[in-house]
DSSP file (Angstrom, degrees, kcal/mol; ACC not computed):
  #  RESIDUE AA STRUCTURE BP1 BP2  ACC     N-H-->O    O-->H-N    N-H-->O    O-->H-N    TCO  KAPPA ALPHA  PHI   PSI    X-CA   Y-CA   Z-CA
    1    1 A X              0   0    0      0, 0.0     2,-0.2     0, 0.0     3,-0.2   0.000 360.0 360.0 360.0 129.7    0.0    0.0    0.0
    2    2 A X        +     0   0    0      1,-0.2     0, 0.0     0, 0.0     0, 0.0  -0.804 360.0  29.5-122.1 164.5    1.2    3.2   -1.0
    3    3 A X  S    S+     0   0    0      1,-0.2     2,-0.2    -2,-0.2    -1,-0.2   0.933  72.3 164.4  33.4  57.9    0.2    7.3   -0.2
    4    4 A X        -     0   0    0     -3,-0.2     2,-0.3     2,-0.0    -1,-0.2  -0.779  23.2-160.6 -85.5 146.9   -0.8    6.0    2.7
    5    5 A X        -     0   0    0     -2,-0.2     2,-0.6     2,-0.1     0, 0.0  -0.895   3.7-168.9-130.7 138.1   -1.3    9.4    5.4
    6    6 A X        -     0   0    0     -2,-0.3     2,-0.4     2,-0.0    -2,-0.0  -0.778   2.9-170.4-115.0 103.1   -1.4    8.6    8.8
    7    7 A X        -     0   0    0     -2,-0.6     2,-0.3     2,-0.0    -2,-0.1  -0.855   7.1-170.0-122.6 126.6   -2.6   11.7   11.5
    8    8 A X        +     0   0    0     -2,-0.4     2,-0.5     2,-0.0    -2,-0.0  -0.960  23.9 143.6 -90.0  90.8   -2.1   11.1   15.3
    9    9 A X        -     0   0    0     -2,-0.3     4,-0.1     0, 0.0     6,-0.1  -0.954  46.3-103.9-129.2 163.9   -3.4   13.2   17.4
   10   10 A X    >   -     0   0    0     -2,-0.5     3,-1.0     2,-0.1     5,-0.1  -0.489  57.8 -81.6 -80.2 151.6   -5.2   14.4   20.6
   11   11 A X  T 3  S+     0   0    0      1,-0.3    -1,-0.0     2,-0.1     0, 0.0   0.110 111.9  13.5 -26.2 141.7   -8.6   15.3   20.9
   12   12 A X  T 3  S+     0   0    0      1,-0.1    -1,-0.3    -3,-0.0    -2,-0.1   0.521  85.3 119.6  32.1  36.4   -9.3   18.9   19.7
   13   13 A X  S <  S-     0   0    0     -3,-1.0    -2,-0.1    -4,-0.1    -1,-0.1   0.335  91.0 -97.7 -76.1  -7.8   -6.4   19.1   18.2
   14   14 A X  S    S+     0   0    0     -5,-0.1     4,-0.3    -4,-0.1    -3,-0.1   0.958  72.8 139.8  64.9  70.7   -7.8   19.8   14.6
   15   15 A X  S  > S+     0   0    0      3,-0.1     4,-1.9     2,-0.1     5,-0.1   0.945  75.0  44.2 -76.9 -64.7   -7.6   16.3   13.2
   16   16 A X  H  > S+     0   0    0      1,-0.3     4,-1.3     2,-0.3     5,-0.4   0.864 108.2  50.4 -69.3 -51.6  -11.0   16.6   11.5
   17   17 A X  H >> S+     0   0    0      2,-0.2     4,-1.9     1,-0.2     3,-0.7   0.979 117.7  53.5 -58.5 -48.4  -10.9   20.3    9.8
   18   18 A X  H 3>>S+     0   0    0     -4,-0.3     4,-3.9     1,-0.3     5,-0.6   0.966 104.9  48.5 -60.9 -58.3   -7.4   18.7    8.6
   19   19 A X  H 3<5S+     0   0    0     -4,-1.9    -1,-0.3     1,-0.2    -2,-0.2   0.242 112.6  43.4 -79.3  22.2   -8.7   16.0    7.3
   20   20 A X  H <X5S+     0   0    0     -4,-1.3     4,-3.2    -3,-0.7     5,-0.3   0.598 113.4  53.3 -60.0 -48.4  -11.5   17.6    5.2
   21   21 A X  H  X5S+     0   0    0     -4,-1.9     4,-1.8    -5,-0.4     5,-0.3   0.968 114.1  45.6 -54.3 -60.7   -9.1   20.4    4.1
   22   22 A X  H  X5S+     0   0    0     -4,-3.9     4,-2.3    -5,-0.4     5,-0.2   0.868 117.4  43.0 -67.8 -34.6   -6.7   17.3    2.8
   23   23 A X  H  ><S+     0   0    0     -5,-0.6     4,-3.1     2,-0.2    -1,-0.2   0.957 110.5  49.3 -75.1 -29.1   -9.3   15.5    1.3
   24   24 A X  H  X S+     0   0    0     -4,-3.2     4,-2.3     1,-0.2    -2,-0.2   0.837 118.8  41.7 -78.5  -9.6  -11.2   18.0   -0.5
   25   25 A X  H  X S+     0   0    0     -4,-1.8     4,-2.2    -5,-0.3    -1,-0.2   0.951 114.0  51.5 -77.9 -41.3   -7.8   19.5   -2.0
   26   26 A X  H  <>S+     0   0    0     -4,-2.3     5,-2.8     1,-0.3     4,-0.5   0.936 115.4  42.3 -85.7 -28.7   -6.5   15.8   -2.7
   27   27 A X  H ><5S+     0   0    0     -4,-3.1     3,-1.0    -5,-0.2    -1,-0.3   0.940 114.8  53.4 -52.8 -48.1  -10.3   15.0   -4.7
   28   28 A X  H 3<5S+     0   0    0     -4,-2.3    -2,-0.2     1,-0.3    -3,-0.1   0.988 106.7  52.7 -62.0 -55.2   -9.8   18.7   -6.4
   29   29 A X  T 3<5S-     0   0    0     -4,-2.2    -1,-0.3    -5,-0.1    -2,-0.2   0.653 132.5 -95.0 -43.4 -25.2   -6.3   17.3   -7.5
   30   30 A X  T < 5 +     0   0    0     -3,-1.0     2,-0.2    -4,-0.5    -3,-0.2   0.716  65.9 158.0  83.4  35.5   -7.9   14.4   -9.0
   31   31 A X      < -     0   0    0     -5,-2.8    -1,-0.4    -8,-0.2     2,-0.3  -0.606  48.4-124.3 -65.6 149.5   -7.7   11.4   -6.3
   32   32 A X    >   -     0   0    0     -2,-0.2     3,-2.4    36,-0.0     4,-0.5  -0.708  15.8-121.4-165.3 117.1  -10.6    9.2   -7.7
   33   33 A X  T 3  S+     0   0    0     -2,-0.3     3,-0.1     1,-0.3    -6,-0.0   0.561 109.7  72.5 -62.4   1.3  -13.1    8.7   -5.0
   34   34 A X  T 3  S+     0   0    0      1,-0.1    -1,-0.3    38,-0.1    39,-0.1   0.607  94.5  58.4 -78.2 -38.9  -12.5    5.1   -5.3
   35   35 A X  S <  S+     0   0    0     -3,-2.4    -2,-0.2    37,-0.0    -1,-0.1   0.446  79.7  96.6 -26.3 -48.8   -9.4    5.7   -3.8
   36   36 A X        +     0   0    0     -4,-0.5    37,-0.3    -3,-0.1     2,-0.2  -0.192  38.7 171.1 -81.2 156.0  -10.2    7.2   -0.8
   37   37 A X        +     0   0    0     35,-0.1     2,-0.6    -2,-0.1    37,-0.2  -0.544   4.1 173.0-153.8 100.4  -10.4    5.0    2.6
   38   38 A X  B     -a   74   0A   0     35,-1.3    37,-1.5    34,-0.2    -2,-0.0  -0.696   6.3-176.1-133.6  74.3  -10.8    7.2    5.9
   39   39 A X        -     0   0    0     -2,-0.6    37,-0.3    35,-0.2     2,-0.1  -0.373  14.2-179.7 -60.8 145.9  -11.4    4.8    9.1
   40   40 A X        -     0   0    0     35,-0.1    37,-1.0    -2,-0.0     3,-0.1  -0.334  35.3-119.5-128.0-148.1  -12.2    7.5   12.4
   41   41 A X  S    S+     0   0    0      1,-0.3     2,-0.4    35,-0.1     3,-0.1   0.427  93.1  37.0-142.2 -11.8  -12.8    6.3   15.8
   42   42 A X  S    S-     0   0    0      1,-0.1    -1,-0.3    35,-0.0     4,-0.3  -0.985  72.3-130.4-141.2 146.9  -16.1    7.8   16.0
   43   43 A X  S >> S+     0   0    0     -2,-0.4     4,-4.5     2,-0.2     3,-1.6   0.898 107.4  58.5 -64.9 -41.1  -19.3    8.5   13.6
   44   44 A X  H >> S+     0   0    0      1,-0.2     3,-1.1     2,-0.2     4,-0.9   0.891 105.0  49.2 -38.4 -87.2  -19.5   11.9   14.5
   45   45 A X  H 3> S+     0   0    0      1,-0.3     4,-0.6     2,-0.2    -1,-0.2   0.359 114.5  45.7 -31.9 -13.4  -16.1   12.5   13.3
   46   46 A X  H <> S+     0   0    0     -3,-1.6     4,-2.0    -2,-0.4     5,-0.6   0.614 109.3  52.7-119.1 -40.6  -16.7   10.8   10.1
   47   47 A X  H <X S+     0   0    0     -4,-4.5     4,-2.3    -3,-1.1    -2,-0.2   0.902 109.2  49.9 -60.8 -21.7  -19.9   12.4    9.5
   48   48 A X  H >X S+     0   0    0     -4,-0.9     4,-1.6    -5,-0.2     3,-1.2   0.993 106.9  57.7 -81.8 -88.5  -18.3   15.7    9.9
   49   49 A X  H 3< S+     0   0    0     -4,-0.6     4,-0.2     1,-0.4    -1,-0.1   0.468 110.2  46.5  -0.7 -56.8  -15.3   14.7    7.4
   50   50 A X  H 3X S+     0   0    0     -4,-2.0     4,-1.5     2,-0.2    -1,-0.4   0.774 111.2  43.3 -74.4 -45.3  -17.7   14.0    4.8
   51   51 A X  H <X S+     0   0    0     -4,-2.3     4,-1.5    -3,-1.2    -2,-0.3   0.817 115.6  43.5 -81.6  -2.6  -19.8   16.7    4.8
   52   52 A X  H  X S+     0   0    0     -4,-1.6     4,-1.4     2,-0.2    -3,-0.2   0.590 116.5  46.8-105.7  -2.7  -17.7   19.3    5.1
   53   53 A X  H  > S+     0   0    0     -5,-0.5     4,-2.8    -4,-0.2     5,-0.2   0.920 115.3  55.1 -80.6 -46.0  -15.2   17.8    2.5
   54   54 A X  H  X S+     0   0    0     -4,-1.5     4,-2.1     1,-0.3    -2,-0.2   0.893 107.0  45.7 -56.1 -73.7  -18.5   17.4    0.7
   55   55 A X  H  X S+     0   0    0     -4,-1.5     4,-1.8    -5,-0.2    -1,-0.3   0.756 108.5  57.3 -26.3 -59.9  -19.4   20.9    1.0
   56   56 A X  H  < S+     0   0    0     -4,-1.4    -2,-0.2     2,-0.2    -1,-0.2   0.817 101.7  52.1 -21.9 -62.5  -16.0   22.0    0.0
   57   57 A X  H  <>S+     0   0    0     -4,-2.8     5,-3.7     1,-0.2     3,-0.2   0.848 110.7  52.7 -66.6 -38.6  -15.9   20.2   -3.4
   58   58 A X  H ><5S+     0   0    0     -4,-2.1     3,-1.6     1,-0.3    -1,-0.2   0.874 107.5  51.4 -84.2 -17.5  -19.3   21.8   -4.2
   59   59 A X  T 3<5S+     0   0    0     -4,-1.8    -1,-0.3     1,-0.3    -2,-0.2   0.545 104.7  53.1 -83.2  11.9  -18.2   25.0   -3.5
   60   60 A X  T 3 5S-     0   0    0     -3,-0.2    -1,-0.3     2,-0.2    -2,-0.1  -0.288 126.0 -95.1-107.9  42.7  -15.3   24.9   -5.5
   61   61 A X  T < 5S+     0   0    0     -3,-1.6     2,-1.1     1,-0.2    -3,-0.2   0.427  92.4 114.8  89.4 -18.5  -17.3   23.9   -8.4
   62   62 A X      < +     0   0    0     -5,-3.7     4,-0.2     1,-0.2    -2,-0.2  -0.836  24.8 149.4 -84.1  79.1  -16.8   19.6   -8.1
   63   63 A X  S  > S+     0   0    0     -2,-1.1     4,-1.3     2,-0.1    -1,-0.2   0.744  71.1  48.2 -78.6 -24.8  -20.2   18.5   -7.4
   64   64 A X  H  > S+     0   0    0      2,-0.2     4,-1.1     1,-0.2    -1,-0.1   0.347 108.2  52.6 -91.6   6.6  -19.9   15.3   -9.1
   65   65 A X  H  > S+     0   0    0      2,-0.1     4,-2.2     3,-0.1    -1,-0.2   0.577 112.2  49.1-101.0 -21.2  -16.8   14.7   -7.3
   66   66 A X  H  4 S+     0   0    0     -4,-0.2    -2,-0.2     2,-0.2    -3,-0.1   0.990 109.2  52.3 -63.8 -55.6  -19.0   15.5   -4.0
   67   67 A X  H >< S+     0   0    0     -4,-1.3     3,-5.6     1,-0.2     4,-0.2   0.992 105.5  54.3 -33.7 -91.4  -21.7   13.2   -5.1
   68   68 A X  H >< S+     0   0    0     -4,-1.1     3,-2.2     1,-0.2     4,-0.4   0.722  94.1  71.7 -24.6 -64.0  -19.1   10.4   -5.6
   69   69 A X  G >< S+     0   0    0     -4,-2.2     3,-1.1     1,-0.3    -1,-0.2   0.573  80.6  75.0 -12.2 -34.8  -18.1   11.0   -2.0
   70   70 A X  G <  S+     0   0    0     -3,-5.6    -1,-0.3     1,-0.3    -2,-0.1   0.899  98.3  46.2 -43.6 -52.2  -21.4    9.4   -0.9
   71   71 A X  G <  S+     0   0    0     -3,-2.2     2,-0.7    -4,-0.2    -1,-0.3   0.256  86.6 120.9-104.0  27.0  -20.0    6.2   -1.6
   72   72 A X  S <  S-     0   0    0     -3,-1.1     2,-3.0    -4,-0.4   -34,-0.2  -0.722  74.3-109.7 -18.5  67.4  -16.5    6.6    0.0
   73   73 A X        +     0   0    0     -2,-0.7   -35,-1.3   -37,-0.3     2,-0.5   0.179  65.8 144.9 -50.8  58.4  -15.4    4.3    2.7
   74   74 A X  B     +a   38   0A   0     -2,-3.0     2,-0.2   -37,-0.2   -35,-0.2  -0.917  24.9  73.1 -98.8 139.7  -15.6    6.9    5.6
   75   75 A X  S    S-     0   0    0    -37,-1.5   -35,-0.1    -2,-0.5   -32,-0.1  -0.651  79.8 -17.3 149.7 178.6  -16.5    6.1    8.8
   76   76 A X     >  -     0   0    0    -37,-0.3     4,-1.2    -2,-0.2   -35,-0.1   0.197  64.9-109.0 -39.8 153.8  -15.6    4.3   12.2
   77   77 A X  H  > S+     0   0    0    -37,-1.0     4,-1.0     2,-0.2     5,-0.4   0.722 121.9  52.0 -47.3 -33.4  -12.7    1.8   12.0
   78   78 A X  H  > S+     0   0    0      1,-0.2     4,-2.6     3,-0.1     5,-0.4   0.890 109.6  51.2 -73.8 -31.0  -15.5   -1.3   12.6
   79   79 A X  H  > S+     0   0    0      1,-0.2     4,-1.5     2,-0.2    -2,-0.2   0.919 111.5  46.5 -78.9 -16.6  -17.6    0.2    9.5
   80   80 A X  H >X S+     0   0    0     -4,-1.2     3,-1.4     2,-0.2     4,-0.9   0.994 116.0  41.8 -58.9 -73.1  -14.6    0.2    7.1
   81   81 A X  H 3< S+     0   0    0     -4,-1.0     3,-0.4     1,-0.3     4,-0.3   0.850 115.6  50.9 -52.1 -43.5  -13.2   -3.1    7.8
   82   82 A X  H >X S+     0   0    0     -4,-2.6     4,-1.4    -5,-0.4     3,-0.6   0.859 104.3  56.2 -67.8 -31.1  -16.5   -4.5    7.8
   83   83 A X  H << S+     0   0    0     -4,-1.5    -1,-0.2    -3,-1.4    -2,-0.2   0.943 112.6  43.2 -57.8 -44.2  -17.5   -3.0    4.5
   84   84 A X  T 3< S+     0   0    0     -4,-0.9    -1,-0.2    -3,-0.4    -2,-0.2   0.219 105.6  63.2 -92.5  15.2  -14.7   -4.6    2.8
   85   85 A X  T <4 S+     0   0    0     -3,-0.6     4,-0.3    -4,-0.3     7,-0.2   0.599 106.5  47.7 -78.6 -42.1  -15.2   -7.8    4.6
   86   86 A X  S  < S+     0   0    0     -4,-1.4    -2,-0.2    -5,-0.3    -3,-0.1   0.346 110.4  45.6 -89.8  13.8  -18.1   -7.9    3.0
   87   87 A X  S    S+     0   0    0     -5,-0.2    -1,-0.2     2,-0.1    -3,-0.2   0.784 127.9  34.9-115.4 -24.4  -17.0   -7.1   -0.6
   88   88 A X  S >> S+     0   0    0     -5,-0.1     4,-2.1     1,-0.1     3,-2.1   0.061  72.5 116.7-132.7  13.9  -14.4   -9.4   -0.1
   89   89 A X  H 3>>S+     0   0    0     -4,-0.3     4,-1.9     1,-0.2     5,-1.5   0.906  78.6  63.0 -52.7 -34.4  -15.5  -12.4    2.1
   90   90 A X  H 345S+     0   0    0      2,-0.2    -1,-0.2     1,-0.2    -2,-0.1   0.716 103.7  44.7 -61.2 -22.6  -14.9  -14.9   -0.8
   91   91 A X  H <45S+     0   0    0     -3,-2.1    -1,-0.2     1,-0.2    -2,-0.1   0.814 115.1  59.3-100.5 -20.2  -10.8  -14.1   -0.9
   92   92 A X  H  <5S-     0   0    0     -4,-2.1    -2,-0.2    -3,-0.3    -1,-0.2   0.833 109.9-123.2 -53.7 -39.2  -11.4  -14.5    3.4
   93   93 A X  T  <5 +     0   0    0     -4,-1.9     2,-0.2     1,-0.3    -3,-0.2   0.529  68.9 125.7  95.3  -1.2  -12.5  -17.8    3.2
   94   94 A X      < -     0   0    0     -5,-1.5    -1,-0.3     1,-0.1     2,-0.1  -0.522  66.6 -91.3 -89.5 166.7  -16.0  -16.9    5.0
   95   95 A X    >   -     0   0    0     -2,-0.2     3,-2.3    -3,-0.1    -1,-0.1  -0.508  36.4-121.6 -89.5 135.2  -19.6  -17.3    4.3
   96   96 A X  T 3  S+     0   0    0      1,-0.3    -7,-0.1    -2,-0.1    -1,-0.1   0.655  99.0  77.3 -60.4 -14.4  -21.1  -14.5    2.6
   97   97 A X  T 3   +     0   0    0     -8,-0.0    -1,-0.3     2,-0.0     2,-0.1   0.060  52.4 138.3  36.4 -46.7  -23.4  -14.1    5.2
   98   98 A X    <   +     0   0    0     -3,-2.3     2,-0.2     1,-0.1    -9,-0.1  -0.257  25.2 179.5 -69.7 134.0  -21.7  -12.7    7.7
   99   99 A X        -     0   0    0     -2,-0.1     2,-0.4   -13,-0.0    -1,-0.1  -0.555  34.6 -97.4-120.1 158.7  -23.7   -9.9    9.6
  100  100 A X        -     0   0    0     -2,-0.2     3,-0.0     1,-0.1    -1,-0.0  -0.809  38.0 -99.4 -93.4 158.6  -22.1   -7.8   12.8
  101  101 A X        -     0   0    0     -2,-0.4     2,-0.5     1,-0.1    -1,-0.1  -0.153  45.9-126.1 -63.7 148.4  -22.7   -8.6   16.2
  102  102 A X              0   0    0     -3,-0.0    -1,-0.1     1,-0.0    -3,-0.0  -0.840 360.0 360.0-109.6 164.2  -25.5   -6.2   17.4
  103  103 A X              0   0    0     -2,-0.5    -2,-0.0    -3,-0.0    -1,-0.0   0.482 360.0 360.0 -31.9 360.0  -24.8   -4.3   20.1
């Protein structure tokens, strides 16, 4: 895996305003939303990320790059993995099948 970028930091530090500001420039740039993979630790944080990157793109004129965005893999670290569990259970060796544990 390559252009991987990796942000550590504490709480209210600006993690999130960075990483809308880095995504919508790296979508303006031409990153292919297909690309993109942005695990968080919380849904809040992920909703945020996405709409205001979202937001961004249409106000610089990208709306269809905003649109794509929808289907992005942002969100919490469980919802990521699990999305691509699921796209990919056959290469796991698991039953397609597989649900999450509910709370």
């Amino acid at each position: 895996m390559r252009n991987i970028t990796f942000i550590n930091a504490g709480a209210g530090s600006g993690k999130t305003f960075y990483l809308t500001q880095l995504l919508a420039r790296k979508v303006k740039e031409g990153l292919l939303t297909e690309q993109v993979m942005l695990p968080t630790y919380t849904k809040k944080a992920a909703g945020e990320i996405r709409d205001r990157a979202m937001a961004a793109l249409f106000k610089s004129g990208k709306p269809e790059n905003a649109i794509y965005l929808q289907d992005a893999p942002i969100g919490t670290v469980h919802s990521v993995a699990f999305r691509y569990i699921r796209r990919f259970w056959y290469l796991l060796g698991i039953s397609p099948q597989t649900s999450e544990m509910g709370d």
